[in-house]
C-alpha positions in Angstrom: -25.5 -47.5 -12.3 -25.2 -49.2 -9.1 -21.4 -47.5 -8.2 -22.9 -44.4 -8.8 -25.8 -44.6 -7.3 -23.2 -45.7 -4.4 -20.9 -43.1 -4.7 -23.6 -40.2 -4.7 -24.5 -42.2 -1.1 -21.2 -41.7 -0.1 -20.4 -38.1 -0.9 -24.3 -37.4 0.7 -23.4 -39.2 4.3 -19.8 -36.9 4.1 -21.8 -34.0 3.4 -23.9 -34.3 6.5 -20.4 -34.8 8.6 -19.7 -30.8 7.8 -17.2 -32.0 5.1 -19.2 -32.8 2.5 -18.7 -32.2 -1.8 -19.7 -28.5 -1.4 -17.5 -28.2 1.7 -14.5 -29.9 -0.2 -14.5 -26.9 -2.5 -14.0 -24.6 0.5 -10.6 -25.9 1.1 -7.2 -24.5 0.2 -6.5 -27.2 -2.1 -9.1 -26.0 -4.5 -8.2 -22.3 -4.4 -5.3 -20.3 -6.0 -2.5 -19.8 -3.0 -2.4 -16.4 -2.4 1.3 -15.1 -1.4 2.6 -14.9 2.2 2.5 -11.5 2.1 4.0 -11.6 6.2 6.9 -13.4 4.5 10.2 -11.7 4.5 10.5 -13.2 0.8 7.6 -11.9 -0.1 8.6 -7.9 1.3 12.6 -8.7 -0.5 10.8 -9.6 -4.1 8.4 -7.1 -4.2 11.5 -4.1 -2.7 13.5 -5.9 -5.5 10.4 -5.6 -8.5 9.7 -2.5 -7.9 12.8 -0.8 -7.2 14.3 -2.0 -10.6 11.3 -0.2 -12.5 11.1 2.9 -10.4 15.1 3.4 -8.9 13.0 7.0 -7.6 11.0 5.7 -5.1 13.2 5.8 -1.6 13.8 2.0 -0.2 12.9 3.0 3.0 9.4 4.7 2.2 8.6 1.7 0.2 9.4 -0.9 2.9 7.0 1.0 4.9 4.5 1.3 2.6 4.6 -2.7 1.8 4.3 -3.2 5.8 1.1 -0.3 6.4 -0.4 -2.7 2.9 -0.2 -5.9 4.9 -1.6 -4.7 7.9 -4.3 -3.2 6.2 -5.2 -6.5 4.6 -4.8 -8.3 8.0 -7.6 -6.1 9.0 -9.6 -6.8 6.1 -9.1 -3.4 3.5 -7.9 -3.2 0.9 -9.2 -5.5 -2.7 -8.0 -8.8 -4.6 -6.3 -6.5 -7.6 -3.9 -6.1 -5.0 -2.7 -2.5 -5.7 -1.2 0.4 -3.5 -0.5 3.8 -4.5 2.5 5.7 -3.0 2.7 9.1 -2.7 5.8 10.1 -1.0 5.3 13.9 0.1 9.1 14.2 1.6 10.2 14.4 -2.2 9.7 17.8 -3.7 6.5 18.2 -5.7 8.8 18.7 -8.9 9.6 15.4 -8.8 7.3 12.1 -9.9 6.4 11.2 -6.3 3.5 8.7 -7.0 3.6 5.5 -7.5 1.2 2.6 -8.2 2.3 -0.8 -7.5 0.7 -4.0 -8.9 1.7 -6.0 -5.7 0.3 -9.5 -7.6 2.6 -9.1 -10.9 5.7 -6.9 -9.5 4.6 -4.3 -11.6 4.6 -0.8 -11.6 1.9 1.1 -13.5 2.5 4.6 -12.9 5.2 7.2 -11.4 3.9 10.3 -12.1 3.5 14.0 -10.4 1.1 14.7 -7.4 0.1 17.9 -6.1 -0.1 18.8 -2.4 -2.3 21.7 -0.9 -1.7 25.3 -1.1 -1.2 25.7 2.8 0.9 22.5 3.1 3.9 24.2 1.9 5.2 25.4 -1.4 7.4 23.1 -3.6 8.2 21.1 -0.6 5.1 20.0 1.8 5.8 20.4 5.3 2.4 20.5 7.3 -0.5 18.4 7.3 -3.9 18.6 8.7 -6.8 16.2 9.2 -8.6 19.4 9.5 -11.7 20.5 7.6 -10.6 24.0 5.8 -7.1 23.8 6.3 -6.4 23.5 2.4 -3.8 20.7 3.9 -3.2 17.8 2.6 -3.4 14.5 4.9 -1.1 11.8 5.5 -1.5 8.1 6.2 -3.6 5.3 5.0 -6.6 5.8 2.8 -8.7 3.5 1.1 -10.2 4.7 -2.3 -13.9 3.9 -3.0 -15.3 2.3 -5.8 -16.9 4.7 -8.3 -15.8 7.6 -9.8 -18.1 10.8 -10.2 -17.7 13.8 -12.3 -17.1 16.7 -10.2 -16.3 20.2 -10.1 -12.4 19.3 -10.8 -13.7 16.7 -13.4 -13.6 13.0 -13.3 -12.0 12.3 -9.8 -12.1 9.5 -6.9 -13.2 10.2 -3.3 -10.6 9.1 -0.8 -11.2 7.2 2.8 -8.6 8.0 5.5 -8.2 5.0 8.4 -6.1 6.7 10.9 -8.0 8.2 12.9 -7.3 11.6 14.2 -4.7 11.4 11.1 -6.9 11.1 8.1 -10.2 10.6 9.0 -11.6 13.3 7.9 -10.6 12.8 4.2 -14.0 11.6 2.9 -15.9 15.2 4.8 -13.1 17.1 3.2 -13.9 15.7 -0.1 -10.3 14.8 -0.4 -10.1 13.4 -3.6 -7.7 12.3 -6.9 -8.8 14.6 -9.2 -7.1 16.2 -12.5 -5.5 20.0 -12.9 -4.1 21.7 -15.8 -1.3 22.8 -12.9 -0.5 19.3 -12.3 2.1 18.9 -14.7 5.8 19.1 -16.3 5.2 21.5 -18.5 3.9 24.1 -15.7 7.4 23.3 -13.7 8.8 24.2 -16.7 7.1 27.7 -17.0 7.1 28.8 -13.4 10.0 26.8 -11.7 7.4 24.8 -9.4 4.0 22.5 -9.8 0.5 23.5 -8.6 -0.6 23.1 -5.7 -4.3 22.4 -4.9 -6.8 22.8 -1.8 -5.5 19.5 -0.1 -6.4 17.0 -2.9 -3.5 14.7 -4.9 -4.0 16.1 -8.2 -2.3 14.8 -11.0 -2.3 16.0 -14.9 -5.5 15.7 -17.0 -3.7 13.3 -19.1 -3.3 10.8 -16.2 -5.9 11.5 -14.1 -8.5 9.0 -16.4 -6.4 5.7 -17.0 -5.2 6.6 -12.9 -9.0 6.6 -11.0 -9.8 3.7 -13.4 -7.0 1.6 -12.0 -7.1 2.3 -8.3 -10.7 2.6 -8.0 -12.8 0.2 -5.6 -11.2 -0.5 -2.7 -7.2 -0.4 -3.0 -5.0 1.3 -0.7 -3.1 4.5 -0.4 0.2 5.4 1.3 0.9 9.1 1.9 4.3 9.0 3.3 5.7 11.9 5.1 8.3 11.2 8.3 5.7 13.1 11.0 7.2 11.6 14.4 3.4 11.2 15.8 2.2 9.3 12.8 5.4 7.2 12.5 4.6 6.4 16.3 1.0 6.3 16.9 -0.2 4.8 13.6 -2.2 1.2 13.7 -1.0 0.5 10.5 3.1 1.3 10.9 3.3 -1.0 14.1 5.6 -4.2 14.2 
């Protein structure tokens, strides 16, 4: 009784030092190591993961999109699950240009089709807009919030650009994941091209619940296109 009684002395006079028991558990030694996600290993093995389940997604859109996810975390957005979605709107929109990376397990969870807005282009999006009423769709970083609603397009998932001057407008635009019927293979199929939507990134109706539910509260969003004053001017693409 007497060594405890001495040891719970102890461990009081450390905690009044500003290292106390409670403190102790504040250390790294008690916590799971997260990955050095600055690392050049850590940008090579998650290229390498990813790439060898989705050979579709271009190398170079990816590496960027790893570096605009660890900036984004440097600056505090962005969750533990550790996900980012990749849309890559250089690719035609008859291709699977969506991604979503598991950044913690190497894994990728979806690769599906994405819609871009009526005035962006037709199969292939060429112009973007941060602009309320443009029917564009916007490019950059986005953060998606953390609950669904059921809209007017269904089940979808409001979107929050960072950029400013780029994307920030997304959330006032109601720039959103949602579902469409035109979202899918089938409709390239029957008219030679997908759907294209009022500046949202729709995808099927099949996908569009197990998709919000994944990426929902606070995971980040990539939507790549090579715009030279994005690629220049973005907070989140600098070295």
């Amino acid at each position: 009784m007497k060594k405890i009684k001495y040891l719970l002395f102890t461990l009081a006079l450390l905690g009044t030092a500003g290292w106390g028991p409670l403190d102790l558990f504040s250390l790294n030694i008690f916590r799971p190591r997260m990955p050095d996600i600055q690392s050049t290993e850590w940008m090579s093995k998650e290229m390498s993961a990813i790439h060898s389940q989705a050979d579709n997604i271009d190398p170079a859109v990816l590496k960027l999109s790893l570096h605009a996810y660890v900036v984004a975390r440097q600056h505090g957005y962005g969750s533990n699950k550790q996900l980012l979605t990749i849309i890559d709107y250089s690719k035609s929109s008859n291709e699977r240009r969506l991604w979503v990376v598991d950044l913690k397990y190497g894994r990728v969870l979806f690769n599906t089709w994405v819609s871009h807005g009526k005035n962006s282009g037709k199969v292939y999006a060429t112009s973007f807009s941060n602009n309320p009423g443009s029917l564009k769709s916007s490019i950059g970083v986005f953060l998606t919030t953390q609950e669904p609603y059921v809209g007017g397009n269904g089940y979808s998932l409001r979107l929050q650009g960072l950029e400013q001057g780029i994307n920030d407008n997304a959330f006032k635009r109601d720039i959103v994941v949602h579902g469409a019927w035109y979202a899918n293979p089938g409709i390239i199929k029957k008219y030679g091209e997908i759907g294209r939507s009022w500046g949202c990134p729709a995808v099927s109706l099949e996908t569009v619940k197990p998709l919000i539910n994944t990426i929902k509260d606070n995971t980040l969003v990539v939507a790549y296109y090579p715009d030279r004053h994005w690629l220049h001017y973005s907070a989140f693409l600098a070295s």
